[in-house]
C-alpha positions, 0 to 999 in steps of 0.5 A: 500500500503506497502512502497515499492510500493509508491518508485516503482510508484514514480520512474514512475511518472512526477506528483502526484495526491491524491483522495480522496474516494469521487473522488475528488483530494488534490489540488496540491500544497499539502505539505507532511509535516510528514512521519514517523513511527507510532507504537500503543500499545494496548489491545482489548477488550477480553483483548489481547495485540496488536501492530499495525506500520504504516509508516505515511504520512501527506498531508497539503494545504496552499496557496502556489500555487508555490511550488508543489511536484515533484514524486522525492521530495517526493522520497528523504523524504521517502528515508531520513525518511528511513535512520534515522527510518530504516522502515521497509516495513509496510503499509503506513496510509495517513492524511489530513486535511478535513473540519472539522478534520484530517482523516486517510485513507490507500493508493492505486494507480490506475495507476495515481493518489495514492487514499485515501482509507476509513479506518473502525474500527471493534472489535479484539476480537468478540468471547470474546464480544459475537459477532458472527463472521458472522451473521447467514442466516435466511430462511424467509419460516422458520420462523412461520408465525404466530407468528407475526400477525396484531394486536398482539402487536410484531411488 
């Protein structure tokens, strides 16, 4: 989700949910402690040079049930964050704190709640590391069917 579109679905909401991808729900009195610019420099594995920027959420849970975050509040940091980073309108990269380390997850909306979309890894430079872009279809009526018998020691 790019930056515009979180101030767009703040300026139409009375709560805010976050889910997480198993379902359940940040409990809400959440703090949204950062938001801010991430910019990674780096070089893949084929040797490229890459930058990635993200803009940056960080949610955070205390016991303190009296304060919740209200759509508008939260409107009023990221304008802020805004005015003093002069963001671009880059995706948003969301982190909270699990049960054991701080995840990263991407950001969409359902109509209600913002969801905490898994993130994968993946390798920039597949052609340089040998790996095939897409993994070749196999015909099991091709294959020998001898080539591999009980007993022979291949499987």
């Amino acid at each position: 989700m790019k930056l515009s579109k979180i101030k767009t679905q703040l300026k139409q909401l009375k709560t805010i949910g976050f889910q997480l991808p198993n379902g359940e729900l940040v409990a809400p009195h959440f703090h949204v402690t950062e938001v801010g610019r991430v910019q990674k420099d780096f070089i893949d594995c084929g040797g490229k040079v890459r930058s990635e920027s993200v803009i940056n959420f960080q949610l955070w849970e205390e016991e303190d049930y009296n304060h919740r975050l209200h759509p508008e509040k939260l409107l009023n940091i990221i304008e802020m964050s805004e005015k003093i980073f002069d963001f671009e309108d880059l995706d948003i990269e969301v982190e909270y704190q699990g049960k054991e380390t701080i995840g990263k997850y991407n950001l969409d909306f359902d109509g209600t709640n913002f969801l905490l979309t898994s993130k994968l890894t993946a390798c920039l430079a597949l052609d340089a590391c040998g790996i095939p872009a897409e993994k070749p279809r196999i015909k099991i009526s091709d294959l020998q069917h001898n080539s591999c018998t009980p007993g022979s020691g291949c499987c």
